[in-house]
C-alpha positions as CSV (number, residue, x, y, z in Angstrom):
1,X,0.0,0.0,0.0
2,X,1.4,3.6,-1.0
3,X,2.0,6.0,2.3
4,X,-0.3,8.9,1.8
5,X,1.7,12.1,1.7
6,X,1.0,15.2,4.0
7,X,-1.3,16.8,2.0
8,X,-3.3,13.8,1.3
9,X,-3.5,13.2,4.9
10,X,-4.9,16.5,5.9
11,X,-7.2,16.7,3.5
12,X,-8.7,13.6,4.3
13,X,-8.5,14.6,8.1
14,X,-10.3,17.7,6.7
15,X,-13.0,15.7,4.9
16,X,-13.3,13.5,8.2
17,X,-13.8,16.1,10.3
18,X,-16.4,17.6,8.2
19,X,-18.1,14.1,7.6
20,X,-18.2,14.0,11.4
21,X,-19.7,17.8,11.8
22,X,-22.5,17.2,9.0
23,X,-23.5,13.8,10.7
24,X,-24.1,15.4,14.1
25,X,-25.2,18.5,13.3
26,X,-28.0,16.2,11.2
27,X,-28.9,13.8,14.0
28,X,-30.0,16.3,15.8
29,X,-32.9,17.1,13.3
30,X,-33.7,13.8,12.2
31,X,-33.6,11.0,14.4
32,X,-34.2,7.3,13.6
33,X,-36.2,5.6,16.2
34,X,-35.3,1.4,15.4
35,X,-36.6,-1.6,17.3
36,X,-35.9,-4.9,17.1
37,X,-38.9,-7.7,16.3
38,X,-38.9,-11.2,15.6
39,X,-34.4,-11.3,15.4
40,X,-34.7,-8.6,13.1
41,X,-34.3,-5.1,12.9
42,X,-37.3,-2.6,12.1
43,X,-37.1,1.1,11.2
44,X,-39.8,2.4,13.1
45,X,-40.1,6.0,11.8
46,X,-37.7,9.3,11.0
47,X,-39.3,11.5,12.9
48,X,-37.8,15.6,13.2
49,X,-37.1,15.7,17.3
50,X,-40.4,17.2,19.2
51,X,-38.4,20.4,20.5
52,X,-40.0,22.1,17.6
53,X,-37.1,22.3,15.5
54,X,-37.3,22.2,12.1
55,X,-34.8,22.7,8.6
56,X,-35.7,26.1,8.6
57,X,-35.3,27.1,12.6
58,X,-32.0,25.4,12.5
59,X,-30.9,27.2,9.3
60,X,-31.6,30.3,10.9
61,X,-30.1,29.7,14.2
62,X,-27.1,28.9,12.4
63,X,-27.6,32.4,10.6
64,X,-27.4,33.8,14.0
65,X,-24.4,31.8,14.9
66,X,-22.2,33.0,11.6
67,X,-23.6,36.7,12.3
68,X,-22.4,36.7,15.5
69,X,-18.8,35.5,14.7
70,X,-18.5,38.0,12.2
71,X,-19.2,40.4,14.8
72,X,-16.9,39.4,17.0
73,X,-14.3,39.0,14.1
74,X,-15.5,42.5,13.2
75,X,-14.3,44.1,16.7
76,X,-11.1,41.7,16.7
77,X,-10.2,43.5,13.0
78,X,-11.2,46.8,14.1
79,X,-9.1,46.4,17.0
80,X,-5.6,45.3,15.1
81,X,-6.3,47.6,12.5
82,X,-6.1,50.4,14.9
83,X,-3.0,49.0,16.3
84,X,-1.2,48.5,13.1
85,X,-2.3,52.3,12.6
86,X,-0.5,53.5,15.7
87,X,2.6,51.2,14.8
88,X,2.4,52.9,11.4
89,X,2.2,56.4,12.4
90,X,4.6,55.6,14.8
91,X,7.5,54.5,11.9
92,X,5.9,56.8,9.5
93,X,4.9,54.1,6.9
94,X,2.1,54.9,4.3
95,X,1.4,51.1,3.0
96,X,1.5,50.3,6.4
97,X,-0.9,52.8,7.4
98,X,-3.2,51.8,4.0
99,X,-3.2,48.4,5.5
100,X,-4.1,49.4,9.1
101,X,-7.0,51.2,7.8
102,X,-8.2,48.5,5.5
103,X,-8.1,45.8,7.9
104,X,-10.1,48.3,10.3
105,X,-12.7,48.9,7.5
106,X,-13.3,45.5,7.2
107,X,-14.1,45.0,10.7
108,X,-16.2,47.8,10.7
109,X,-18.3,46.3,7.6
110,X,-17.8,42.8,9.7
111,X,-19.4,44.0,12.5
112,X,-22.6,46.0,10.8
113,X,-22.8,42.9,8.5
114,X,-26.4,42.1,10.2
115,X,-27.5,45.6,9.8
116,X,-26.3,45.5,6.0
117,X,-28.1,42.8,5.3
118,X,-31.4,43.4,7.4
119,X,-31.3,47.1,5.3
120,X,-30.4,45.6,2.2
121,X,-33.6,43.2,2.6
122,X,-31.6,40.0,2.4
123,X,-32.4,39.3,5.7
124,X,-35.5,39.9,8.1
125,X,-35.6,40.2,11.7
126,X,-37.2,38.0,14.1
């Protein structure tokens, strides 16, 4: 058998990984209820859980979970852009102080993503 080089073995640690993430986020919505009769086994019913939850409340709850790490991102970016604008002021270095203020720009539109897209009509509140 041929030894798998690096990249193949992160990828498929990768693709593990996301096999892994995909199969529990999806039991959660769907379980199989199985019982065993007569030595064999019987699928009683795929039911969605009772909690309520359905394909659409778990899409938007993780809506809300991505919105809200791109907020936090947002501050985190705003933050080390304003940093990197000090440094740059300090030294006196225009690309660096073009950088600073990009990377704080993008936090800025980071952390008013959910206000973008709420006024842009993409997305509704609830």
């Amino acid at each position: 058998m041929k030894a798998l080089t690096l990249k193949q073995k992160a990828k498929k640690k990768a693709f593990d990984i996301a096999t892994l993430a995909y199969v529990g986020a999806m039991s959660g919505l769907a379980p199989v209820f199985a019982g065993e009769t007569d030595g064999g086994l019987n699928i009683t019913g795929v039911t969605i859980n009772d909690s309520g939850n359905t394909a659409d409340t778990f899409v938007a709850s993780l809506a809300g979970i991505v919105m809200k790490v791109a907020q936090y991102g947002g501050v985190v970016l705003m933050l080390w852009g304003a940093v990197m604008f000090g440094f740059a002021i300090k030294n006196d270095e225009p690309e660096s102080k073009q950088k600073a203020l990009m990377c704080a720009i993008a936090g800025v539109v980071l952390f008013f993503l959910r206000s973008i897209l709420q006024g842009a009509g993409i997305i509704t509140t609830t």
